[in-house]
PDBQT receptor file of N, H, CA, C and O in Angstrom, charges set to zero:
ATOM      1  N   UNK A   1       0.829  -1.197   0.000  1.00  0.00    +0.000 N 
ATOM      2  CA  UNK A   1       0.000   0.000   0.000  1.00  0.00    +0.000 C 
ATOM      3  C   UNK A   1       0.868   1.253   0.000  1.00  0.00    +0.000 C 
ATOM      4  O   UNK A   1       0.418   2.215  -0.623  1.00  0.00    +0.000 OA
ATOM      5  N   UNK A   2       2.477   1.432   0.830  1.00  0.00    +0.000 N 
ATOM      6  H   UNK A   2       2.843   0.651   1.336  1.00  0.00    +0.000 HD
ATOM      7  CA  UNK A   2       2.641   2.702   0.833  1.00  0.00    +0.000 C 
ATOM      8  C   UNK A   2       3.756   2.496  -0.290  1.00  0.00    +0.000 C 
ATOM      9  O   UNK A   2       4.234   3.507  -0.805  1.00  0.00    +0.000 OA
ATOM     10  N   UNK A   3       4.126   1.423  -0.632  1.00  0.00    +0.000 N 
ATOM     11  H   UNK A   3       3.737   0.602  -0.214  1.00  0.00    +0.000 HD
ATOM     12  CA  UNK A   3       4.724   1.447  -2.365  1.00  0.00    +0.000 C 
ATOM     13  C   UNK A   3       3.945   2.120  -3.149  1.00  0.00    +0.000 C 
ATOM     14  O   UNK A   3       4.389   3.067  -3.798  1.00  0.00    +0.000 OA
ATOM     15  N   UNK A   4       2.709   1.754  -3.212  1.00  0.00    +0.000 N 
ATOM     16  H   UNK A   4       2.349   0.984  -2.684  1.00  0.00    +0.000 HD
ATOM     17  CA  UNK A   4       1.438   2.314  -4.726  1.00  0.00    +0.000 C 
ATOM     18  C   UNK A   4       1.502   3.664  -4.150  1.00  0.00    +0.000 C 
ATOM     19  O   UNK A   4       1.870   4.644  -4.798  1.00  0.00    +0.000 OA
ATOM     20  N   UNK A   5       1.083   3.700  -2.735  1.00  0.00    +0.000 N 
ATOM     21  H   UNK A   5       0.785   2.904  -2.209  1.00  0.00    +0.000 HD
ATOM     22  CA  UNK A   5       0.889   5.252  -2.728  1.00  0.00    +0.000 C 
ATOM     23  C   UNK A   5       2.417   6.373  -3.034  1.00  0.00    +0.000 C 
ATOM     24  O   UNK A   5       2.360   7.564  -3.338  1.00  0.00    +0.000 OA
ATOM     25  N   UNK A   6       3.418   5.716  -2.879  1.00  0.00    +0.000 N 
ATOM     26  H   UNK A   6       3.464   4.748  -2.631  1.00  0.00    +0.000 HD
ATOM     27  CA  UNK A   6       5.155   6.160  -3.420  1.00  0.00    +0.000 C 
ATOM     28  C   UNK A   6       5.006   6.825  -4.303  1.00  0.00    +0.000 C 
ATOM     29  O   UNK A   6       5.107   8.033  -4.514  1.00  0.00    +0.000 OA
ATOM     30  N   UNK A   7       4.555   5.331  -5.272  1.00  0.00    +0.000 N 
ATOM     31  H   UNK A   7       4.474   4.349  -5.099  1.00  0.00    +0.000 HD
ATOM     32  CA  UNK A   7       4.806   5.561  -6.524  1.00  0.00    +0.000 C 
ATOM     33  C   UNK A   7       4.038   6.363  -7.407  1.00  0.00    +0.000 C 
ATOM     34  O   UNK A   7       4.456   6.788  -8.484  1.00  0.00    +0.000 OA
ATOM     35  N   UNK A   8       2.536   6.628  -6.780  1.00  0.00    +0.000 N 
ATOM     36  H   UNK A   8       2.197   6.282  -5.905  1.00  0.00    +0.000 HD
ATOM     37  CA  UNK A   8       1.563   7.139  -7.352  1.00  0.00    +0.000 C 
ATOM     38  C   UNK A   8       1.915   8.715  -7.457  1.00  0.00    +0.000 C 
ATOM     39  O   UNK A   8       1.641   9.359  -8.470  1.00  0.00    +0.000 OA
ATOM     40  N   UNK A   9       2.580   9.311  -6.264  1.00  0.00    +0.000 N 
ATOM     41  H   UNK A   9       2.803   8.788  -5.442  1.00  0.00    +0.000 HD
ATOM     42  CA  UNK A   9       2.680  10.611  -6.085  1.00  0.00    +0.000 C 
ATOM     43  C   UNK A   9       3.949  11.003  -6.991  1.00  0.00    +0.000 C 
ATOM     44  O   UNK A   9       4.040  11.949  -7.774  1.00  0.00    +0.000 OA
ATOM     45  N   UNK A  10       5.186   9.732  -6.584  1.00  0.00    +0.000 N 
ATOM     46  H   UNK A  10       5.113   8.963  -5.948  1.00  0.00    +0.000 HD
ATOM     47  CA  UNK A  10       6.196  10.215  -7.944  1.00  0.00    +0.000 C 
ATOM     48  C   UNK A  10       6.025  10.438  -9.104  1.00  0.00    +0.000 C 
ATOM     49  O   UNK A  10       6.561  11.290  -9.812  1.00  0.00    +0.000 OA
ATOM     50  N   UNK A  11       5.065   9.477  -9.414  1.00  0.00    +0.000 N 
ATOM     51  H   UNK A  11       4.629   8.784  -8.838  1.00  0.00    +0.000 HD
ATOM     52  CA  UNK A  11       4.807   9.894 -10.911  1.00  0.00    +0.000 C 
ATOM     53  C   UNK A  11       3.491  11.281 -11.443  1.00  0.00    +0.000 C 
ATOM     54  O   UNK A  11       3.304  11.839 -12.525  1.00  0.00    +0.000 OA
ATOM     55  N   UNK A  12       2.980  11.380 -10.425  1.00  0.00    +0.000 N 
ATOM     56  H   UNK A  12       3.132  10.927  -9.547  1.00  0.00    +0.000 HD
ATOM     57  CA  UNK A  12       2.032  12.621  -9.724  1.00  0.00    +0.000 C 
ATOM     58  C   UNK A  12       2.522  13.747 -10.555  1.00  0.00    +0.000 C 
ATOM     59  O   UNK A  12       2.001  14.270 -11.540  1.00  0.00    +0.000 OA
ATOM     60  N   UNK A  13       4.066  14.108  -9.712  1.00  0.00    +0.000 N 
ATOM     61  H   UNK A  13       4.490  13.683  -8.912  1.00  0.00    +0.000 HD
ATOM     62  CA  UNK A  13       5.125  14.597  -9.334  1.00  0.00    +0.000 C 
ATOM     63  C   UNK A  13       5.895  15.076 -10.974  1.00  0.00    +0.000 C 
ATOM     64  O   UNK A  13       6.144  16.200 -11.410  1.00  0.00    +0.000 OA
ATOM     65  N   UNK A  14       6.160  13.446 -11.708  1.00  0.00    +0.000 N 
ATOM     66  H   UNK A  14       5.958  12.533 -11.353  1.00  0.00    +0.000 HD
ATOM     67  CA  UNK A  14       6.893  13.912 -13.229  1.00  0.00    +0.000 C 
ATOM     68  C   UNK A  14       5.724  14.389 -14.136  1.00  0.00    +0.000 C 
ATOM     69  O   UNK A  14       5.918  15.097 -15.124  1.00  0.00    +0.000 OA
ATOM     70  N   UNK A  15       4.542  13.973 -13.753  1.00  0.00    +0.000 N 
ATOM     71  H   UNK A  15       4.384  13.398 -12.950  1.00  0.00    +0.000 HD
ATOM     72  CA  UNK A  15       3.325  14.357 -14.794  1.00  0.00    +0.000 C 
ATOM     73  C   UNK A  15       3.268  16.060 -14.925  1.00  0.00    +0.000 C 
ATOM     74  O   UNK A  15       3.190  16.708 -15.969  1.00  0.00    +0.000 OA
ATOM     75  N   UNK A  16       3.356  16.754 -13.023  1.00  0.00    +0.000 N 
ATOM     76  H   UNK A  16       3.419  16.227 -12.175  1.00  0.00    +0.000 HD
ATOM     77  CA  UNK A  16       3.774  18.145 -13.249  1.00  0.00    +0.000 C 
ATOM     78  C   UNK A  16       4.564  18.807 -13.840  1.00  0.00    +0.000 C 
ATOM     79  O   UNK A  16       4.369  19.990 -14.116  1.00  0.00    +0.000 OA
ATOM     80  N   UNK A  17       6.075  17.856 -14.277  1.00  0.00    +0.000 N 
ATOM     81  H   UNK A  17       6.232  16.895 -14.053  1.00  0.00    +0.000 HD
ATOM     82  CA  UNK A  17       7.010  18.876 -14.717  1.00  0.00    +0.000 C 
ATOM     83  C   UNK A  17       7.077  18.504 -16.053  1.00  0.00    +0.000 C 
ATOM     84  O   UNK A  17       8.115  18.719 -16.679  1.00  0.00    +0.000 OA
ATOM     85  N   UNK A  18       6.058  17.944 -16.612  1.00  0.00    +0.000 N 
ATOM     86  H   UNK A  18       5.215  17.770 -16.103  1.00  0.00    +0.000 HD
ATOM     87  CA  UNK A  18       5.911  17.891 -18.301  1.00  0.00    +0.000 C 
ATOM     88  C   UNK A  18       4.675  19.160 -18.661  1.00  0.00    +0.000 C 
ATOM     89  O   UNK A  18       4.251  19.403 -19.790  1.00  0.00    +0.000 OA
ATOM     90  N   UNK A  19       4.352  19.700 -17.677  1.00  0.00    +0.000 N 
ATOM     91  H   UNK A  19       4.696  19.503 -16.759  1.00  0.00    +0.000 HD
ATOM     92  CA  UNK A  19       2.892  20.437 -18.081  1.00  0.00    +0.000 C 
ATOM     93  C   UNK A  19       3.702  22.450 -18.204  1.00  0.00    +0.000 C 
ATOM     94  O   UNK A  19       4.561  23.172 -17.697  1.00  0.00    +0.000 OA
ATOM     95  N   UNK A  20       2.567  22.439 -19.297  1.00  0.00    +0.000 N 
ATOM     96  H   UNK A  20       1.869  21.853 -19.708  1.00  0.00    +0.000 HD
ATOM     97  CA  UNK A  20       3.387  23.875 -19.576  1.00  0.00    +0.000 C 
ATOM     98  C   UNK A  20       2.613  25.022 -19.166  1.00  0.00    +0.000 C 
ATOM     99  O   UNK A  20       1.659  25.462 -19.808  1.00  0.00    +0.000 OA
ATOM    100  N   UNK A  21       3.101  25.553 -17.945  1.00  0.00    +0.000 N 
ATOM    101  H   UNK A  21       3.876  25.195 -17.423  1.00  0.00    +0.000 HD
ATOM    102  CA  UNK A  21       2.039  26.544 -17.365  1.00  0.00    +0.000 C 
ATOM    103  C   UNK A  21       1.907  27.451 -17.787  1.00  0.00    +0.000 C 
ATOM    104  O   UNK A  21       3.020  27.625 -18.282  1.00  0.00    +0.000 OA
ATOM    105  N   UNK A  22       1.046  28.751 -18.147  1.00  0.00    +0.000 N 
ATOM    106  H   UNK A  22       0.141  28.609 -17.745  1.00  0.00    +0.000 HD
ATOM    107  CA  UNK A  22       1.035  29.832 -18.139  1.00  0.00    +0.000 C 
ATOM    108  C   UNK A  22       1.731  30.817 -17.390  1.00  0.00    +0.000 C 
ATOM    109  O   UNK A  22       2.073  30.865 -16.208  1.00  0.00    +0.000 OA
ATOM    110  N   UNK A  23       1.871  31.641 -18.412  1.00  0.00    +0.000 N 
ATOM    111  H   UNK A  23       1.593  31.603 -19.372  1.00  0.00    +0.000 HD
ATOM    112  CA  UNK A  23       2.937  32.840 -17.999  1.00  0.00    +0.000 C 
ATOM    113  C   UNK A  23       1.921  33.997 -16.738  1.00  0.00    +0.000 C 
ATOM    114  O   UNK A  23       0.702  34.129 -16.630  1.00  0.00    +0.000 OA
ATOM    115  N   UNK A  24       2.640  34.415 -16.248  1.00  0.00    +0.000 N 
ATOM    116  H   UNK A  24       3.630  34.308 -16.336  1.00  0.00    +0.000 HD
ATOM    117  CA  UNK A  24       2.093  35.649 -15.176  1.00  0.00    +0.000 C 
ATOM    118  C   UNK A  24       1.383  36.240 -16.216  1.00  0.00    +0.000 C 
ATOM    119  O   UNK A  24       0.289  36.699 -15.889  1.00  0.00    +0.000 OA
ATOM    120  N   UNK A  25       1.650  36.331 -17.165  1.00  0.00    +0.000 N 
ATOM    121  H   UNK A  25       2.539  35.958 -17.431  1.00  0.00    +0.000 HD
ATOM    122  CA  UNK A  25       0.825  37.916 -18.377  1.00  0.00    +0.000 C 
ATOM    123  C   UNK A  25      -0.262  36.912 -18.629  1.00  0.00    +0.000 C 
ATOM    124  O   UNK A  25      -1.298  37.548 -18.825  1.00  0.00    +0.000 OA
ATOM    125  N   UNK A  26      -0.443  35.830 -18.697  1.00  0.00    +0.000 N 
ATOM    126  H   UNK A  26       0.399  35.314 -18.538  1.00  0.00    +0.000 HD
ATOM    127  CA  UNK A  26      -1.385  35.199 -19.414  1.00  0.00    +0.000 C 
ATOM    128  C   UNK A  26      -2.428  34.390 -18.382  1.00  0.00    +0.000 C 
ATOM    129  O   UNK A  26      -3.594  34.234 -18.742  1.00  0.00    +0.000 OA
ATOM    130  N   UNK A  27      -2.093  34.016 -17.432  1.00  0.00    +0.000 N 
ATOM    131  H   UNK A  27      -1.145  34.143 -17.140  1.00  0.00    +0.000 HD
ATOM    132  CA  UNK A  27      -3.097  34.035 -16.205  1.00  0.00    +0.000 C 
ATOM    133  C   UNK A  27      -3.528  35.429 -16.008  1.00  0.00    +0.000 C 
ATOM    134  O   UNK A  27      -4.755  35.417 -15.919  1.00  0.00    +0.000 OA
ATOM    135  N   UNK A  28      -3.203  36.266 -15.933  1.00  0.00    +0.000 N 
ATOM    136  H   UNK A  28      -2.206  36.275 -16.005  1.00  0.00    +0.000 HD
ATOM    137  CA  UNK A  28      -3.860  37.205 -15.405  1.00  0.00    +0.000 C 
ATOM    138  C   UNK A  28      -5.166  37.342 -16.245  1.00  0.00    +0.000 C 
ATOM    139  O   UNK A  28      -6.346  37.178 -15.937  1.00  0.00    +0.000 OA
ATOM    140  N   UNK A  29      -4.245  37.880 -18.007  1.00  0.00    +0.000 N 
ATOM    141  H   UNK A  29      -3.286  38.013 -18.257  1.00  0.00    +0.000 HD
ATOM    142  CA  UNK A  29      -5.268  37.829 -18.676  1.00  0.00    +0.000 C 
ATOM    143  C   UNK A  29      -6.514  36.949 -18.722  1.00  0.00    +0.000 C 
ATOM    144  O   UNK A  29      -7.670  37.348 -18.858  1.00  0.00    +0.000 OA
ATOM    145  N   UNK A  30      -6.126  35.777 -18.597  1.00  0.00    +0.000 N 
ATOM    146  H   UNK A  30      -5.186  35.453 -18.486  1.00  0.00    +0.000 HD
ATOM    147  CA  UNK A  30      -7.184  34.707 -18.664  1.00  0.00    +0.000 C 
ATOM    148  C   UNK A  30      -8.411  34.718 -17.665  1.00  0.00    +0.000 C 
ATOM    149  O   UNK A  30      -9.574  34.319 -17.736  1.00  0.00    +0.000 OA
ATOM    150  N   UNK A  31      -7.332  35.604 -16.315  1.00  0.00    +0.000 N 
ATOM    151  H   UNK A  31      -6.388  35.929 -16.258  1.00  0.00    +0.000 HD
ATOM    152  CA  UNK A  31      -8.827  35.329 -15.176  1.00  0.00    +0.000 C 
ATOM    153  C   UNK A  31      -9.501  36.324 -15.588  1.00  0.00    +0.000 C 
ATOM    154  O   UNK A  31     -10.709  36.085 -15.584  1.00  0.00    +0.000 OA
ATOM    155  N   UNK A  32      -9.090  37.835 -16.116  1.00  0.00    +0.000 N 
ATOM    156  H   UNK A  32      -8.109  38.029 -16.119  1.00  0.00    +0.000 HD
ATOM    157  CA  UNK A  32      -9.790  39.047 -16.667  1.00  0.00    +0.000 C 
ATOM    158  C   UNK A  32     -11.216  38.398 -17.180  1.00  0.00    +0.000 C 
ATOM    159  O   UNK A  32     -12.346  38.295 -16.703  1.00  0.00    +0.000 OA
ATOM    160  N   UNK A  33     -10.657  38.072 -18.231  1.00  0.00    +0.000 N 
ATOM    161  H   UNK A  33      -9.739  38.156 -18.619  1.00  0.00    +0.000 HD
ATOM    162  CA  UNK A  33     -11.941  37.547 -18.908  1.00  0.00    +0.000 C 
ATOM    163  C   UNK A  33     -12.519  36.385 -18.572  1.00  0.00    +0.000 C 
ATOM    164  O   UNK A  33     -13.266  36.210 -19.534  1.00  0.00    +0.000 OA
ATOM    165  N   UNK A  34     -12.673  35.490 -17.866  1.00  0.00    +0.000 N 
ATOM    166  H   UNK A  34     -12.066  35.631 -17.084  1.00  0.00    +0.000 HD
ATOM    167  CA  UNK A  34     -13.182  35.292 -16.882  1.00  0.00    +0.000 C 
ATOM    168  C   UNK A  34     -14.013  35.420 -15.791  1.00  0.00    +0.000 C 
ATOM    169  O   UNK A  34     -14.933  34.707 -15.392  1.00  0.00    +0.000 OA
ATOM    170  N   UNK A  35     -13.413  36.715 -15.265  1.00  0.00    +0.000 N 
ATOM    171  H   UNK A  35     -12.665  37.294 -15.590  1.00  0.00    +0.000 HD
ATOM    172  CA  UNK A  35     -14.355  37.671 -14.539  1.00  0.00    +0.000 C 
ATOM    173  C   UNK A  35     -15.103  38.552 -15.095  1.00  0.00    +0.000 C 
ATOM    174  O   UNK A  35     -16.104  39.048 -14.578  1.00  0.00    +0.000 OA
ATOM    175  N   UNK A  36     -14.480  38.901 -16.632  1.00  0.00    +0.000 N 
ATOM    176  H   UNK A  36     -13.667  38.498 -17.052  1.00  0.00    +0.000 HD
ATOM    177  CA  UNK A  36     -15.428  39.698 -17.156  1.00  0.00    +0.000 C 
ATOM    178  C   UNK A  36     -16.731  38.785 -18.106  1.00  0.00    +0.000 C 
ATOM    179  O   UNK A  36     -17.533  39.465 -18.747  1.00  0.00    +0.000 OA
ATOM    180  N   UNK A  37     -16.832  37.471 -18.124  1.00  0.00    +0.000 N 
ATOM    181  H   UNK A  37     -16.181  36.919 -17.604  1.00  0.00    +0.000 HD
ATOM    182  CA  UNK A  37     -17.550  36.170 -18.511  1.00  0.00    +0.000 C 
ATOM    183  C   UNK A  37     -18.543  36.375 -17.570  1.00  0.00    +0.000 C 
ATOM    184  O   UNK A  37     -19.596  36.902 -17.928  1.00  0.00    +0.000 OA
ATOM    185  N   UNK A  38     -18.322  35.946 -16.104  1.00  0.00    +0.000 N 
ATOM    186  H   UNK A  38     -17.467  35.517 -15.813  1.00  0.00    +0.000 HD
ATOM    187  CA  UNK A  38     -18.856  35.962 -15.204  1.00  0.00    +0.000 C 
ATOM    188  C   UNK A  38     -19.849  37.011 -14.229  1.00  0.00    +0.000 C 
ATOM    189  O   UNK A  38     -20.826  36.740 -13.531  1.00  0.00    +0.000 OA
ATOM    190  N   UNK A  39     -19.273  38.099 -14.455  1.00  0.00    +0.000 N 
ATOM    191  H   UNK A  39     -18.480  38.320 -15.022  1.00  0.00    +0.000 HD
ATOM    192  CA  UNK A  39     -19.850  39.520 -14.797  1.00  0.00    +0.000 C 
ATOM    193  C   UNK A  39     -20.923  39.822 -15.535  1.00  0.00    +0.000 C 
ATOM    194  O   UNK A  39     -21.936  40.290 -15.017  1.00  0.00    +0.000 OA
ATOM    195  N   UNK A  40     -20.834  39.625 -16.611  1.00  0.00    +0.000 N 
ATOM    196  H   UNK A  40     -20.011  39.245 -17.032  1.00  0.00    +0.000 HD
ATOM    197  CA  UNK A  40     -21.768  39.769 -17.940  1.00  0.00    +0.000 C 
ATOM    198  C   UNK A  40     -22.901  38.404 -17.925  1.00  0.00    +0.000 C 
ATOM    199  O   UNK A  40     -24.004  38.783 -18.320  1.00  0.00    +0.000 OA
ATOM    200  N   UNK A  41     -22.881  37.321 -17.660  1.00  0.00    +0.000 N 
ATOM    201  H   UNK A  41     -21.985  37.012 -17.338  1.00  0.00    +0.000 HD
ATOM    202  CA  UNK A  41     -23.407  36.315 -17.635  1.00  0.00    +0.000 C 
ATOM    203  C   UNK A  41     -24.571  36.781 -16.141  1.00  0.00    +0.000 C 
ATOM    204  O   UNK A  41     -25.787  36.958 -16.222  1.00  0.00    +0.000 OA
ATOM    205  N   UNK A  42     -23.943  36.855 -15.221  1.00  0.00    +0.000 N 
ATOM    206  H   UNK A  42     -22.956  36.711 -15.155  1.00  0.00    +0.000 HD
ATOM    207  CA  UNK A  42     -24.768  36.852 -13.692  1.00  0.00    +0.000 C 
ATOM    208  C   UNK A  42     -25.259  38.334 -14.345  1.00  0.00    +0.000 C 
ATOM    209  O   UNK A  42     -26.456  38.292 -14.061  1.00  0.00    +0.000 OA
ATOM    210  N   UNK A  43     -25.071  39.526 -14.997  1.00  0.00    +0.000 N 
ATOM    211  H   UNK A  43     -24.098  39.561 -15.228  1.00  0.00    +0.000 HD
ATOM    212  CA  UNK A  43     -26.506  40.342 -15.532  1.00  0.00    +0.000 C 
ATOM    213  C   UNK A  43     -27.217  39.902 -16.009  1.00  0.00    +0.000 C 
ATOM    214  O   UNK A  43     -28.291  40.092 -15.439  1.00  0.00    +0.000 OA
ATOM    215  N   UNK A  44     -27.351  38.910 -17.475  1.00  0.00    +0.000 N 
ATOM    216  H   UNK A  44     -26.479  38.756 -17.938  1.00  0.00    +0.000 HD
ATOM    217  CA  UNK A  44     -28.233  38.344 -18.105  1.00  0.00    +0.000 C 
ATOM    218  C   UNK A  44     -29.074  37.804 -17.549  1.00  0.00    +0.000 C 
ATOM    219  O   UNK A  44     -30.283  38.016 -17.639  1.00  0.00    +0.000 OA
ATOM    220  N   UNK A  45     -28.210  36.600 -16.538  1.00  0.00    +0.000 N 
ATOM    221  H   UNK A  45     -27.228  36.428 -16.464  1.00  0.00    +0.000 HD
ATOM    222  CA  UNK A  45     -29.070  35.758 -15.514  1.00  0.00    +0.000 C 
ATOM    223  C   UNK A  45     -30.102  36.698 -15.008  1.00  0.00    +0.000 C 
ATOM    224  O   UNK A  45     -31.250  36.528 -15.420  1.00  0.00    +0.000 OA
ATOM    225  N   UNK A  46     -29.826  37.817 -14.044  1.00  0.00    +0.000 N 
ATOM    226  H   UNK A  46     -28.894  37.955 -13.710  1.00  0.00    +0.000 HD
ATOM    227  CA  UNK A  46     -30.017  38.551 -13.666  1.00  0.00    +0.000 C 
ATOM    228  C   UNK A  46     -31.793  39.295 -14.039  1.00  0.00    +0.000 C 
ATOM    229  O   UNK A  46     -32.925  39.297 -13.554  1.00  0.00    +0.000 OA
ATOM    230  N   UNK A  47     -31.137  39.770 -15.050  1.00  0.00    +0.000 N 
ATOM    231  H   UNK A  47     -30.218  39.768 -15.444  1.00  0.00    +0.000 HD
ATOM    232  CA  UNK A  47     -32.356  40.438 -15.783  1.00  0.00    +0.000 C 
ATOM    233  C   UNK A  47     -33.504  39.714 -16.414  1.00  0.00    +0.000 C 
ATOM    234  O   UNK A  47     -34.618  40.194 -16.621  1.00  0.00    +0.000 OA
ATOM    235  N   UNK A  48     -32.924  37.974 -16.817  1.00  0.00    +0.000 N 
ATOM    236  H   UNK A  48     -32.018  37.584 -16.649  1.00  0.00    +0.000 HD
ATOM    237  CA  UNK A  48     -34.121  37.753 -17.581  1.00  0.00    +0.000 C 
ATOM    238  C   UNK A  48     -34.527  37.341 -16.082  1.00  0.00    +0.000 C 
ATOM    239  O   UNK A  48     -35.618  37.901 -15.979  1.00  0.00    +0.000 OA
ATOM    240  N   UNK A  49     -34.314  36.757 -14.984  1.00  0.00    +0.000 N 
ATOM    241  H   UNK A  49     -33.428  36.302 -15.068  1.00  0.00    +0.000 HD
ATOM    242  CA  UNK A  49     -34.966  36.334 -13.644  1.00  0.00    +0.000 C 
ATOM    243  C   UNK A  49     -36.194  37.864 -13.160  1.00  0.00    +0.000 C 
ATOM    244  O   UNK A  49     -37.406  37.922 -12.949  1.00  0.00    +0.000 OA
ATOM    245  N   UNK A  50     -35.354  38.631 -13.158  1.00  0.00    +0.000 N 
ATOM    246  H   UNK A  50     -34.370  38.584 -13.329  1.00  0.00    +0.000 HD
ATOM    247  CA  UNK A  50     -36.118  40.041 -13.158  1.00  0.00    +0.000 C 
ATOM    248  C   UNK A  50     -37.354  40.098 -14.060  1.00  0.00    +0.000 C 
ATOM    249  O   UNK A  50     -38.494  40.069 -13.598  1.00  0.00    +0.000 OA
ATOM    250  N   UNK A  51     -37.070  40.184 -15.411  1.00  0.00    +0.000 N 
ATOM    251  H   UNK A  51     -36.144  40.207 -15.787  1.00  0.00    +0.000 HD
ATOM    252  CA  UNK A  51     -38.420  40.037 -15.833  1.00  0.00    +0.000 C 
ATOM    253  C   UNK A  51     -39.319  38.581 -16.223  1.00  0.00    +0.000 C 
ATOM    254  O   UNK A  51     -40.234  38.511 -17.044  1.00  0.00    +0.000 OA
ATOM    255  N   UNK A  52     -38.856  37.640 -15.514  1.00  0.00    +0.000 N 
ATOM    256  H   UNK A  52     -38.113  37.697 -14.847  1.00  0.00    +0.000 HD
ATOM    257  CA  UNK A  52     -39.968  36.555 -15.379  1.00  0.00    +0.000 C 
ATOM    258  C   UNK A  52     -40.537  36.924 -14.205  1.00  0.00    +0.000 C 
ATOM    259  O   UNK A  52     -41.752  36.918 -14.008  1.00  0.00    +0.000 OA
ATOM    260  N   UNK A  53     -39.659  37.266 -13.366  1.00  0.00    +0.000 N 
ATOM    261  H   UNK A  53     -38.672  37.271 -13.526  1.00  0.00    +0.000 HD
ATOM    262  CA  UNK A  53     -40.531  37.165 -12.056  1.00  0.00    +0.000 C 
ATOM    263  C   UNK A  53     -41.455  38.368 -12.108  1.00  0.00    +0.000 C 
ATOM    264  O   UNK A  53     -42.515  38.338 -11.483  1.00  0.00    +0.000 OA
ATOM    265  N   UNK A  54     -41.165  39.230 -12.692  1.00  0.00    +0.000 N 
ATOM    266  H   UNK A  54     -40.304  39.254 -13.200  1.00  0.00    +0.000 HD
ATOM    267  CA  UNK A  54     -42.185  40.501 -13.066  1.00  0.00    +0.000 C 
ATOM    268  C   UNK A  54     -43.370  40.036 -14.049  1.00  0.00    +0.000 C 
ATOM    269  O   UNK A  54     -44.462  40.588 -13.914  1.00  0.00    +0.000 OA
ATOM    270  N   UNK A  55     -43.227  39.180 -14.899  1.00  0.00    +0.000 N 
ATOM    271  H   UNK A  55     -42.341  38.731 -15.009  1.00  0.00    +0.000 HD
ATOM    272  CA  UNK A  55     -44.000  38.819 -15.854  1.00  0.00    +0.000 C 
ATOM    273  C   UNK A  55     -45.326  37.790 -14.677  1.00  0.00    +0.000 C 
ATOM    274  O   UNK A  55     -46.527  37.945 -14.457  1.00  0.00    +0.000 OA
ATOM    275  N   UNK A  56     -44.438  36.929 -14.260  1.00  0.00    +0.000 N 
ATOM    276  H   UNK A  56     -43.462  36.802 -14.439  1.00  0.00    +0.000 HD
ATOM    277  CA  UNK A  56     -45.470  35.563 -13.275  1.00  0.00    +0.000 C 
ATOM    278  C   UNK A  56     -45.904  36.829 -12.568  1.00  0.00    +0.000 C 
ATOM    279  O   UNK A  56     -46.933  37.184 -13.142  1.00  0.00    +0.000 OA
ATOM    280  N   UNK A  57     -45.618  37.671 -11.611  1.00  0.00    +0.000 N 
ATOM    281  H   UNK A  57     -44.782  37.383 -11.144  1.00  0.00    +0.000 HD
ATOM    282  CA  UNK A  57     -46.327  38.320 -10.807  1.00  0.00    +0.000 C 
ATOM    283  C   UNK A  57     -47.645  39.216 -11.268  1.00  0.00    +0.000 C 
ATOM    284  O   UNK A  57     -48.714  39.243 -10.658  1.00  0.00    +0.000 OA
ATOM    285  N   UNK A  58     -47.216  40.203 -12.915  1.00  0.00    +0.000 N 
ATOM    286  H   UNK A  58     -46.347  40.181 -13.411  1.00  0.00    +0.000 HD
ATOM    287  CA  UNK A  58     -48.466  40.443 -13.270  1.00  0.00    +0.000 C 
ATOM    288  C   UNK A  58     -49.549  39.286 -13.464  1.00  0.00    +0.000 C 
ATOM    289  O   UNK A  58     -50.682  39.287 -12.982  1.00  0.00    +0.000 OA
ATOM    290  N   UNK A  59     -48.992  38.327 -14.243  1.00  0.00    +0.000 N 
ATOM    291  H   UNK A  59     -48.072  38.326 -14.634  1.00  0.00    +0.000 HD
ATOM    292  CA  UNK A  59     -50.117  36.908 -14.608  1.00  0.00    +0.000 C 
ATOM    293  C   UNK A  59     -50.764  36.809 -13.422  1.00  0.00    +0.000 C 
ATOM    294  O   UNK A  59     -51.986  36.952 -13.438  1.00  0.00    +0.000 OA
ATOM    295  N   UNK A  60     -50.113  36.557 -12.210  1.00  0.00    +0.000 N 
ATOM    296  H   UNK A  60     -49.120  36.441 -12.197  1.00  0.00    +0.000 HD
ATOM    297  CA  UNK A  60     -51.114  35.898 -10.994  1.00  0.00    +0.000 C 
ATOM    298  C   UNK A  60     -51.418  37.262 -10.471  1.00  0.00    +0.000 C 
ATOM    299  O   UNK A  60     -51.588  36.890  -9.309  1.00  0.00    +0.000 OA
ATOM    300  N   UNK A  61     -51.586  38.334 -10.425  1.00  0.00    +0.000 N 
ATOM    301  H   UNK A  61     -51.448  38.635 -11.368  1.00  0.00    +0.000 HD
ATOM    302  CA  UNK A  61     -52.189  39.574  -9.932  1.00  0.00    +0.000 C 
ATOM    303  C   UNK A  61     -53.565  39.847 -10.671  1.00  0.00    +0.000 C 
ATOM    304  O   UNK A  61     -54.449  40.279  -9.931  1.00  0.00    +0.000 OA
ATOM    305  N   UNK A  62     -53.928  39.653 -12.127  1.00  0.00    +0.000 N 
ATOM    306  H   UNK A  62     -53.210  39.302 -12.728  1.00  0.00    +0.000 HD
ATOM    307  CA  UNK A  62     -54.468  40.072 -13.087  1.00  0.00    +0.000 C 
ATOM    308  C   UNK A  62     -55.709  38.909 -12.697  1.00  0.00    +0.000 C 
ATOM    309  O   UNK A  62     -55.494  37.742 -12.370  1.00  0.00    +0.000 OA
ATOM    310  N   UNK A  63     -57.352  39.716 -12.856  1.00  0.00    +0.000 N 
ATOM    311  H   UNK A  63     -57.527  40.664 -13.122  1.00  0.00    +0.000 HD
ATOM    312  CA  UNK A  63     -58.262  38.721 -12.901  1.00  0.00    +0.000 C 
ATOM    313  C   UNK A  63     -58.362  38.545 -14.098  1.00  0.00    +0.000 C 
ATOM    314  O   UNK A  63     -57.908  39.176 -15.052  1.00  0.00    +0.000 OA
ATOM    315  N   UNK A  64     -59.293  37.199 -13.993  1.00  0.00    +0.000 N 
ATOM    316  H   UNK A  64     -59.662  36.686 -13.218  1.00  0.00    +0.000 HD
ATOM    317  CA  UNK A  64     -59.841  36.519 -15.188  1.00  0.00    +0.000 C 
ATOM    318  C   UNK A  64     -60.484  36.907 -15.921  1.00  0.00    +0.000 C 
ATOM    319  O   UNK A  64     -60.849  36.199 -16.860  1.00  0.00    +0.000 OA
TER     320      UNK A  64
């Protein structure tokens, strides 16, 4: 068991230093837009929730 688990993390370990990370300039950029994804998305959400719930509320206010 603590062989597999050894070996599991060594090779864990070489799998990291084959991977090609992003540069400081390019994470940053990446979370930008990202946040600016996330931003823009939670308005949409936002607004169409706004006007359904405005829409259901006239429907069930309004008589028959």
């Amino acid at each position: 068991m603590i062989t597999a688990t050894t070996t599991y993390i060594t090779e864990a370990i070489q799998e990291l230093e084959l991977v090609r990370w992003p540069t400081r300039q390019q994470a940053v950029r990446l979370s930008v837009v990202v946040l600016i994804f996330t931003v823009v998305s939670a308005a949409i959400f936002g607004f169409v929730d706004f006007l359904l719930s405005e829409g259901l509320h006239y429907l069930l206010s309004t008589t028959i």
